[in-house]
Structures are given as C-alpha cells and as structure tokens.
KOLLUMDREN-753744 format. One record per atom (N, C-alpha, C): residue in three letters; x, y, z. Coordinates in steps of 0.1 Angstrom, whole numbers, plus 2048, in hexadecimal, padded with zeros to 3 digits. Layout:
BEGIN
alaXYZ;...
This chain:
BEGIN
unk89CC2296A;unk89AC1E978;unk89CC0F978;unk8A7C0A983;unk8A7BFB981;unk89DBF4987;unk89DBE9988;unk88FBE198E;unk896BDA992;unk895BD499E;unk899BCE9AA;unk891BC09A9;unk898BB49B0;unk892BA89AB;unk88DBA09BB;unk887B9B9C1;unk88DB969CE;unk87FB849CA;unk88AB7F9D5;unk888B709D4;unk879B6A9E1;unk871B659DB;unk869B629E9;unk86CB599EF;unk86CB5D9FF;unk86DB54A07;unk860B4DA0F;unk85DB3EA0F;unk856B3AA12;unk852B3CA24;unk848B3BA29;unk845B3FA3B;unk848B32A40;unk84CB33A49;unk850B2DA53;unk847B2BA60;unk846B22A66;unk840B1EA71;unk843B1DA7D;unk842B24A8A;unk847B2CA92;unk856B2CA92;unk857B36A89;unk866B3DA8A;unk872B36A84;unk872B24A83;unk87AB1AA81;unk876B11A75;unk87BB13A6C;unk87CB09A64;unk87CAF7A70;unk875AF0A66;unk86FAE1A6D;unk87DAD5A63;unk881ACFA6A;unk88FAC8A69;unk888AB9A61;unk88EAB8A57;unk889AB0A50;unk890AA0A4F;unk88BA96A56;unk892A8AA56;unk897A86A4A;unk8A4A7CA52;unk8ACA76A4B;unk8A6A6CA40;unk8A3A6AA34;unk8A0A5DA2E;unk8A2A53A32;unk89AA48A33;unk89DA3EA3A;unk8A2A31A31;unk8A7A28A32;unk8B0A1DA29;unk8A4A10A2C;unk8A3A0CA1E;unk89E9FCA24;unk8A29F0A1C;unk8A69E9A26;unk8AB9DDA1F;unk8A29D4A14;unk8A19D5A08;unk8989C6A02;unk89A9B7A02;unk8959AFA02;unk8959A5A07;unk8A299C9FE;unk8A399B9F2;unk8AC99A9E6;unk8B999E9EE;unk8BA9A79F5;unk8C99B19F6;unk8CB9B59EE;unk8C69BB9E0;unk8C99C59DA;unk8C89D59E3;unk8CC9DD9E1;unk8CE9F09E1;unk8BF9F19E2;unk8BB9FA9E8;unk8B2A019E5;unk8B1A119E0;unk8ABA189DC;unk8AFA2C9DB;unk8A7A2C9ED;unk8AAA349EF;unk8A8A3C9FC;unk896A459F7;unk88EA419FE;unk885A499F8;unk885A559FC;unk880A629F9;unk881A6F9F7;unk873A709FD;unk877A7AA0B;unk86AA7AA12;unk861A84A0A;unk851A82A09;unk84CA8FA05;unk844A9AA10;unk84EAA7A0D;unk846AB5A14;unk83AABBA0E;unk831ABDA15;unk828ACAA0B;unk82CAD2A11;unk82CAE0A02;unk834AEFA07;unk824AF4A0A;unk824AFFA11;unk819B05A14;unk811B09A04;unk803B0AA05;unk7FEB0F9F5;unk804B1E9F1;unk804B269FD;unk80BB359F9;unk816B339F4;unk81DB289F6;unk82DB2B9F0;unk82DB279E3;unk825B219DE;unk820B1C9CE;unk81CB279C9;unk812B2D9CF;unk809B3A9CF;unk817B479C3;unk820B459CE;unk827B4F9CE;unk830B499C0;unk831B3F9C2;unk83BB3D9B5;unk838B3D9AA;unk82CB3E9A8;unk827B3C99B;unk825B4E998;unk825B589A3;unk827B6599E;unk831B6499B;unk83FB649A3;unk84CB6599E;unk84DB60991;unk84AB5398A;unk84CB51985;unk847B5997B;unk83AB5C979;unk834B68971;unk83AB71970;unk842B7E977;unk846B87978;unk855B82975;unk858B79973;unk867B7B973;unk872B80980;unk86BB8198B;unk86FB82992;unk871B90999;unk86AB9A98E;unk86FBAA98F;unk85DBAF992;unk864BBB997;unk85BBC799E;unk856BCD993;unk84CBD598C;unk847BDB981;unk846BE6987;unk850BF2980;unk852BFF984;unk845C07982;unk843C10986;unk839C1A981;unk838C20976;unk830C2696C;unk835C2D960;unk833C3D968;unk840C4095F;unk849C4F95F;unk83EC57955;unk841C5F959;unk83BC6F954;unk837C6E946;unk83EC6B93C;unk83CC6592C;unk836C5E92A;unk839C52932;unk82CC4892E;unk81FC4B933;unk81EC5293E;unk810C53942;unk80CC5C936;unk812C6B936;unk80BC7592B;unk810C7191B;unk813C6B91A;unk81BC6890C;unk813C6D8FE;unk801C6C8FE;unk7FFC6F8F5;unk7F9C7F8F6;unk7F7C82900;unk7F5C97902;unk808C97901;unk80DC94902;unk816C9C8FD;unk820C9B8EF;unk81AC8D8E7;unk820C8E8DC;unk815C978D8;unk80BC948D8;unk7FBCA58D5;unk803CB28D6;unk809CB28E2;unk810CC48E3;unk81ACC58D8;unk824CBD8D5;unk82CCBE8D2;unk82CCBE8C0;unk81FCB88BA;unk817CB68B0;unk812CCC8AB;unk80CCCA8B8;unk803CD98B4;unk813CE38B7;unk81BCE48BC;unk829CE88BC;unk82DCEF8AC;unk830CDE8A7;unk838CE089E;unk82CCE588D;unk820CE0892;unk817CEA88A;unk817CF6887;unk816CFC893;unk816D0B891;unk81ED1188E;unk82AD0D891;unk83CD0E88D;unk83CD0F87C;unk836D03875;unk836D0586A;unk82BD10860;unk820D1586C;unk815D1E867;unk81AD30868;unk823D2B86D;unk82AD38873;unk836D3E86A;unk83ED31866;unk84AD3585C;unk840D37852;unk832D3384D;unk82FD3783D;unk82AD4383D;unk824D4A84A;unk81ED5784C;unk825D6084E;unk835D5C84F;unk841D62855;unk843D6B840;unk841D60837;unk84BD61827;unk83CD68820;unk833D66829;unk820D7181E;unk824D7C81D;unk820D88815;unk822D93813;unk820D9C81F;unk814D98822;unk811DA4833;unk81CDA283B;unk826D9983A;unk835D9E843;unk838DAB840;unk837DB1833;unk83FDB982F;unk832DC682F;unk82BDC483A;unk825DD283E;unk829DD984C;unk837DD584C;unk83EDDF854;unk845DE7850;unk848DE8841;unk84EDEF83A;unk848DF9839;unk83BDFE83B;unk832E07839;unk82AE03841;unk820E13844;unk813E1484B;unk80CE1E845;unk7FDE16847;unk7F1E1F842;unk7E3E2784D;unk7E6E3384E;unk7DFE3B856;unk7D0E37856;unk7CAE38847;unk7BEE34845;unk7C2E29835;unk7B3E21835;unk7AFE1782A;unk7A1E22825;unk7AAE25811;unk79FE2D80D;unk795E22808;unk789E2A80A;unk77BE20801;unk778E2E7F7;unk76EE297EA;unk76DE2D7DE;unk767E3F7E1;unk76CE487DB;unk76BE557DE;unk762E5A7D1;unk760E637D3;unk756E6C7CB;unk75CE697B5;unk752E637AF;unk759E617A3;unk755E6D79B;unk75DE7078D;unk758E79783;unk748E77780;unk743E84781;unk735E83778;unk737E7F76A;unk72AE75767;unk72AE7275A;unk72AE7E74D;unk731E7E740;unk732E8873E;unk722E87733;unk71FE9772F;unk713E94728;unk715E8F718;unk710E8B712;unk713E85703;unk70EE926FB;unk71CE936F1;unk717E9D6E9;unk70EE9C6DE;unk705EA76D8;unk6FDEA26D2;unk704E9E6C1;unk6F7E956B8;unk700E8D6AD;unk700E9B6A3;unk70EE9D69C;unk70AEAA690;unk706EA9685;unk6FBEAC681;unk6F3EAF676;unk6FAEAE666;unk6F9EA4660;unk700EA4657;unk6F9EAB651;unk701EB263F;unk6F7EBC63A;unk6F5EB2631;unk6E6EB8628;unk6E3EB261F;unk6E6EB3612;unk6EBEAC606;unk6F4EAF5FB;unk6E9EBA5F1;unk6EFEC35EE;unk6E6EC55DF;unk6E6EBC5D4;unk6D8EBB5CD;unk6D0EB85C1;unk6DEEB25BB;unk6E2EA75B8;unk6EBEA65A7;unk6F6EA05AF;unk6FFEAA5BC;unk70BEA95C0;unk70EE9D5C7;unk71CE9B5C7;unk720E8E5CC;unk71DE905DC;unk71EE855E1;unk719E865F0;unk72AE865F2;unk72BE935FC;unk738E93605;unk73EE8B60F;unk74AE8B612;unk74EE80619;unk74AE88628;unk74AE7E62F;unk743E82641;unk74EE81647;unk74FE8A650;unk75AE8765C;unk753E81667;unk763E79667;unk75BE6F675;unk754E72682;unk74AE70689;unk745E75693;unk74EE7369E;unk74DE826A6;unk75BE816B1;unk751E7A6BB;unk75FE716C1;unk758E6C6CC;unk754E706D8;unk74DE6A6E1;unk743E6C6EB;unk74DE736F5;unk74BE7B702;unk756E7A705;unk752E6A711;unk75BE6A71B;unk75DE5A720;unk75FE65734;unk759E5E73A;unk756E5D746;unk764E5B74D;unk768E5F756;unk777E6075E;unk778E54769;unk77FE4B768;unk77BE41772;unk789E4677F;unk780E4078A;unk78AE44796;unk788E5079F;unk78BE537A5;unk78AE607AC;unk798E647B2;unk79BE6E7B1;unk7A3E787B5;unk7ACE767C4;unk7B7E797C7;unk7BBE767D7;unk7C6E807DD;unk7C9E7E7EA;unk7D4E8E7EA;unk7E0E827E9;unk7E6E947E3;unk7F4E8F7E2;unk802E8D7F0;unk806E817F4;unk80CE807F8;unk81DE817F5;unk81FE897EE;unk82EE8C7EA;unk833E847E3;unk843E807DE;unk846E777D9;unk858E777DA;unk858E797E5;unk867E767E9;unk86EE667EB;unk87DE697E6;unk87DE5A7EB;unk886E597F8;unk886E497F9;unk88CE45808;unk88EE3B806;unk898E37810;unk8A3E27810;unk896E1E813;unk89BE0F80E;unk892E0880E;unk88EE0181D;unk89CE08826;unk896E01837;unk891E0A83E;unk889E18838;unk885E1F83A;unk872E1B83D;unk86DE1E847;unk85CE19849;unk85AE24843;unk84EE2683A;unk846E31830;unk833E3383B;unk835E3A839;unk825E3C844;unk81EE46836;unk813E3F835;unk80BE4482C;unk7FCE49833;unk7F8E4E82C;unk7ECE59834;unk7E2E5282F;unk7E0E4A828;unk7D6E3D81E;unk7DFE3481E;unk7D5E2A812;unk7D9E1D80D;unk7CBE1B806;unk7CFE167FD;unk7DDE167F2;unk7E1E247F0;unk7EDE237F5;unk7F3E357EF;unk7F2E347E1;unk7EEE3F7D9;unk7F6E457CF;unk7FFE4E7C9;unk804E517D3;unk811E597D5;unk818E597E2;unk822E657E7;unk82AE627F1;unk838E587ED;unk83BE5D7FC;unk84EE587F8;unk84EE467F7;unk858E447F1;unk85CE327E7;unk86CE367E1;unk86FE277E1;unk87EE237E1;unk87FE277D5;unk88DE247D0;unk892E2B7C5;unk89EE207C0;unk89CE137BE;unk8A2E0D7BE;unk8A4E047AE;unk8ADE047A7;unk8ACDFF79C;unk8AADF179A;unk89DDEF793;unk893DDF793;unk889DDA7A3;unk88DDE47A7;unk883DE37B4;unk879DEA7B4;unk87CDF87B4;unk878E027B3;unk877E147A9;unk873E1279C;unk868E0B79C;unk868DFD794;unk85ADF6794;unk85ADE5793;unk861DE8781;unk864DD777D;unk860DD5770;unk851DD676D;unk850DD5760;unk842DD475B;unk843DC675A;unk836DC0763;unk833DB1760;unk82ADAE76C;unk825DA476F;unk817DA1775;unk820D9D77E;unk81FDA178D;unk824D9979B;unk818D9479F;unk81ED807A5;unk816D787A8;unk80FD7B7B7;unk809D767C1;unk805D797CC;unk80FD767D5;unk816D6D7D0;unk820D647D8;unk830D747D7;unk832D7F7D3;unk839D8B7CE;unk833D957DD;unk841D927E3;unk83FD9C7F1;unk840DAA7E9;unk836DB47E9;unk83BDBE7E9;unk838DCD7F1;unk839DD67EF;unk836DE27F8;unk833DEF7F3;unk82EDF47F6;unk828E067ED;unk834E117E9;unk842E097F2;unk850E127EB;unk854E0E7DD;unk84FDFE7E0;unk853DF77CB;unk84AE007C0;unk83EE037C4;unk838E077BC;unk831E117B8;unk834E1D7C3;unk82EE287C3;unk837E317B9;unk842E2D7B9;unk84DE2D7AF;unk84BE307A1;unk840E2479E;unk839E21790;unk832E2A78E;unk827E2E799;unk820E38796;unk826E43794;unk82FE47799;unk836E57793;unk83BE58787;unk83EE4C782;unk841E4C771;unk838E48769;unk82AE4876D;unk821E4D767;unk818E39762;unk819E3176C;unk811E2676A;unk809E2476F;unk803E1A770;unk7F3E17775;unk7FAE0677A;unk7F8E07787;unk7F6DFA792;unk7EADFB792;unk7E7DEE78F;unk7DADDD796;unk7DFDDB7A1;unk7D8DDF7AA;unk7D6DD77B7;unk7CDDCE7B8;unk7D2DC07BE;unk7C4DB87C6;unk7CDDB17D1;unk7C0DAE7D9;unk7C0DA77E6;unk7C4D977E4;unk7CCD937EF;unk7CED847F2;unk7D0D7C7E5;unk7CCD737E5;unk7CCD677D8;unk7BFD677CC;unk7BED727C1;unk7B3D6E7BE;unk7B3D5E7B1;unk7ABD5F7AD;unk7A9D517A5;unk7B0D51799;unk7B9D42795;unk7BED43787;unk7BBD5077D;unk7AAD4F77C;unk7ACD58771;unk7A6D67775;unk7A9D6977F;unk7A6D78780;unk7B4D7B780;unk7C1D73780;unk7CCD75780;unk7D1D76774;unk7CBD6C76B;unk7CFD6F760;unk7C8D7B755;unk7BED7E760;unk7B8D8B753;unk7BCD9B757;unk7C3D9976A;unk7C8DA876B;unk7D4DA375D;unk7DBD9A75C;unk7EAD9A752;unk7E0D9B744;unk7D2D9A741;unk7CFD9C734;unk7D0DAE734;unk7CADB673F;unk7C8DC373D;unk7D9DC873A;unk7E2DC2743;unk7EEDC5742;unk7F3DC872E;unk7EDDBE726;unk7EFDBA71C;unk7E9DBF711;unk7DADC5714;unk7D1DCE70C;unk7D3DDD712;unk7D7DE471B;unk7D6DEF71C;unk7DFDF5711;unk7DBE0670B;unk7E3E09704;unk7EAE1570B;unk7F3E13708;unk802E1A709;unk7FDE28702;unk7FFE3270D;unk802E40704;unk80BE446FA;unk808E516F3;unk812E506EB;unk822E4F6EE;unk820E576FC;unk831E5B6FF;unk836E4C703;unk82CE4570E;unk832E3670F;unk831E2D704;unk82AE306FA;unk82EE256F1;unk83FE2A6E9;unk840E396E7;unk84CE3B6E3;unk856E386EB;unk858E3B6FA;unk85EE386FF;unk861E2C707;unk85DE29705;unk859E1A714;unk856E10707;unk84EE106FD;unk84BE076F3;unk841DFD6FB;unk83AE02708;unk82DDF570C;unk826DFD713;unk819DFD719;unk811E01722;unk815DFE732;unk812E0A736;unk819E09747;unk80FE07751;unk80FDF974D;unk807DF275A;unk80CDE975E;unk80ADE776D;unk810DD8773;unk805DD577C;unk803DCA780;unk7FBDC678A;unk805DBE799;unk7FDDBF7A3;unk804DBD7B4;unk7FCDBA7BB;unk7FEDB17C4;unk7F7DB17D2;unk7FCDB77DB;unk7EDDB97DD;unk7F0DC57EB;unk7DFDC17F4;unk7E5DC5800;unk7DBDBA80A;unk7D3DC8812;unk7DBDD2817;unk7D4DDD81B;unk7D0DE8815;unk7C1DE2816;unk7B5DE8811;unk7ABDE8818;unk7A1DF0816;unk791DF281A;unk78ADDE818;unk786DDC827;unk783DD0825;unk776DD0815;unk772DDC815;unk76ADDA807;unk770DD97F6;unk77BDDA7FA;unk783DE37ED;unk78DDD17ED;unk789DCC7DE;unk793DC27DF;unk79FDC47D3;unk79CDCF7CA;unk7A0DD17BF;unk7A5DDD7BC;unk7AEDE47B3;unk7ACDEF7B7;unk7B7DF57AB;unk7B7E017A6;unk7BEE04796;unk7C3E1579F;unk7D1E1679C;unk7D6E1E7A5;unk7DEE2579C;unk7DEE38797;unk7E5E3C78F;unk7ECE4579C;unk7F3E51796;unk7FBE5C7A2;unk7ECE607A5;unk7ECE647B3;unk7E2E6E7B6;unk7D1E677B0;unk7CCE5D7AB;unk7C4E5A7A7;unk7C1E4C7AB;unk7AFE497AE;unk7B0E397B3;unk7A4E377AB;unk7A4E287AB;unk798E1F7A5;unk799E127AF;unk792E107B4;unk78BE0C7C3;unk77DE007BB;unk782DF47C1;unk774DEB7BE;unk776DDE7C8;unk767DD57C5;unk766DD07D0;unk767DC27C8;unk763DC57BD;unk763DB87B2;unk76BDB77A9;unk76EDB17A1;unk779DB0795;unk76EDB578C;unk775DBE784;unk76FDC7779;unk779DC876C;unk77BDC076C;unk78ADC275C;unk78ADD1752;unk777DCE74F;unk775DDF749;unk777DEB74E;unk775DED759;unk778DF575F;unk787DF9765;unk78DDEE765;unk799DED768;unk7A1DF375D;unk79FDEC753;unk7A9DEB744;unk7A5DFE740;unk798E02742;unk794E10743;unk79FE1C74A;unk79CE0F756;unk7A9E2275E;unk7B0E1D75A;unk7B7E11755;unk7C9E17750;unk7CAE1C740;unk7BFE18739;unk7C0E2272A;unk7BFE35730;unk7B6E3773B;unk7B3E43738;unk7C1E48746;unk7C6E4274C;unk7CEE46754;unk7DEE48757;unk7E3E3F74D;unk7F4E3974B;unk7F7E4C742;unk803E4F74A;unk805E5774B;unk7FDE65747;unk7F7E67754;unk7EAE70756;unk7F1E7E75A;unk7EAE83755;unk7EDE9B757;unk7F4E98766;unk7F1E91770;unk7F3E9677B;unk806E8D77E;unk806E84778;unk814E7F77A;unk820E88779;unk82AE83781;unk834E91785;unk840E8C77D;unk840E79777;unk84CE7876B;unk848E72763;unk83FE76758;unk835E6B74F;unk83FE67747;unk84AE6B743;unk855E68735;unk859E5C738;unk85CE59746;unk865E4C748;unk85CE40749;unk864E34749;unk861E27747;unk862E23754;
C-alpha cells in the first residue's frame, strides 16, 4: 500500500493572504550602502505546531496494520501446531498398527482353562542288597511328569493367500488360519524382530505350521526384556527332528500390539496359547521346550 505525502498549508486570515511591504532603504550618514532590513513576520503558533509534526513524520500518513501484522503471532501458533502434527502423523503413519489393515480380529483371547497339575509319581523302592553281595547299580529315577503350559484353541485352518489379501481372524493372537507363503517373508527367518519390524499374523502364522513357537509382546518393552525374549530364543532346545533338520530351535520373537489389554506377552504354538500379563522368561522358555513342534502341528519336518 503506498502512502501518500501532503504538505501543510498555513490558515489564512479572512480568505486573503496580508501583502507584505516593500523593505524600505536608508541612507547613512557616511554614504556608504546599507542591506535593506528584512521585515519580521510572526507565523501563527499552529503553523510551527504543525511543522514540527511534519517534520516528525516525514511528511507521510502511517498506514494501518494489515491482517498479519495484527494476528501475526496466532498465526505463526497455527501454523507451528500445523506442521507438528504433520510430523506426528508421518511417524504413526511407519508404527506397526498401520499394518492392522492387513488383518482383523473378531475377538482379543485372555488366558483360558490350563492343564491340571499332573500328580507326582511315587519314589521306587530300592531293594535291599543281600548279606556279603555287592550293592547293584540303580537305575535312574524317571522323571516327574511336568505340567502342560498354555491352553488349547480352535483351529482356524491353514490356507494360504496373496499378501494384499485382508485375513479376518476369529481371535488374536491367532494360532492358526490362512498366512502368506512367501519366501523370507513368510514364513519369518529365525531371529529376534525389533519393535521398530512392521509385521502381521500372515508372516508368522506360517511359522507356526512348521512347527515353531512365536514370543509375542506388546509396544516397546525394556532393553532387557528384549534382550532376554533373544536369551529364550538361544536356550530353548531344539527337538530331535529340528535339531536334525533345521540344526536350531524354532523360536522367533515379534511384536504384536493386538491383544487383551491384560495380556502383554504371550508364547504362541499351532492351535495352542500361553497368555501373560508379565514377563515370565520361565515360563516362556517352558512353552517353547515343551511346544516347538507339538502332536498337533500339520508340517513339523520343515524349517
């Protein structure tokens, strides 16, 4: 916007500027020249008044302020909280729950009916040696039997399907039902995925049909609950067939977010679950000794 300048004009006294005599000449006595003296006017005090604004202002009008300068700081604020959320948005955009459109879960299972404890058999009676005779060698006491961790779940089939295929599960965490078939996708490698490892129940349900045991947990847990699901990964033992075949134990650990808000953890074979609220490593490192390729798996031979 330009700014316009204007000049003040002094007031005048009815209507006419007042005619200002001629200087008058005076002879000095010497006959030298004289200067002509220069009559003196007073300007009115307003016209001083006024010049000393002009002179202040430079002579210009001071525009109004425009729309930006008035709101200038609510709206660099908007434009602040804008580009915030912009940025809260692309990271929620790359988290794993993006990729829970790839699947849906009818219900979130919580912990189901576990095996009865079994009873302990009683200790057998060693005999007593006769008089003179050497004491015989003992056979070792069989062991106790051991409690079944986990409970039981229906089977939801195990077909596969393309990977832009949505999978609708009747639970969650499934342990069975249809998953991709995709080589190095599906099923996973064996190795510990970080939280920061988008993945989905087609990567891994996969695993479970060839007979391994997925660690589930929720969100971000701590350095070392991280690094102790990768200790179970490390001490479980390998059945016979997977150690001959496979040469490691078939566990992997994953994040996975949809669960029973009580269930943060959770040890998942075909058709079988182990459901907790706390980190339990024993109990964990348990179901995958007693579960990696279990009676009920439909390809325990493969890797």
């Amino acid at each position: 916007m330009s700014k316009k300048s204007r000049t003040f004009q002094p007031p005048t006294s009815g209507g006419t500027a007042a005619e200002t005599p001629a200087p008058a000449t005076t002879e000095p006595v010497d006959g030298s020249t004289s200067v002509a003296a220069k009559p003196v006017t007073s300007a009115p005090s307003t016209s001083r008044a006024a010049a000393r604004r002009s002179a202040a202002g430079g002579g210009r009008v001071s525009a109004p302020p425009n729309v930006f300068e008035r709101y200038r700081t609510l709206i660099i604020g908007i434009i602040a909280v804008v580009l915030v959320g912009g940025a809260v948005g692309i990271v929620a955009s790359q988290s794993p729950s993006t990729t829970a459109s790839a699947y849906s879960c009818t219900t979130l299972l919580t912990p189901g009916p576990t095996d009865p404890i079994p009873t302990p058999r009683p200790a057998t009676p060693v005999p007593s040696a006769a008089p003179g005779a050497s004491p015989a060698a003992t056979a070792a006491p069989e062991p106790q039997p051991t409690q079944k961790l986990g409970f039981p779940t229906e089977d939801m089939g195990r077909g596969h399907v393309d990977t832009t295929t949505k999978v609708d599960y009747d639970f969650c965490p499934p342990a069975s039902g249809k998953h991709y078939n995709v080589g190095g996708q599906a099923p996973l490698a064996r190795q510990f995925y970080p939280p920061t490892t988008s993945l989905v129940p087609g990567n891994w349900v996969h695993n479970l049909e060839h007979g391994y045991v997925v660690l589930l947990y929720r969100g971000v847990p701590t350095a070392d609950v991280q690094q102790q699901l990768q200790d179970i990964m490390a001490q479980a033992t390998p059945t016979t067939a997977s150690a001959t075949t496979c040469g490691y134990s078939k566990v992997i650990a994953v994040r996975f977010d949809d669960m029973d808000p009580d269930v943060n953890f959770a040890a998942v074979a075909w058709d079988r679950e182990l459901l907790l609220k706390e980190f339990d490593k024993e109990a964990l490192l348990t179901f995958a000794n007693q579960w990696q390729d279990g009676p009920q798996t439909p390809e325990s031979g493969l890797c």
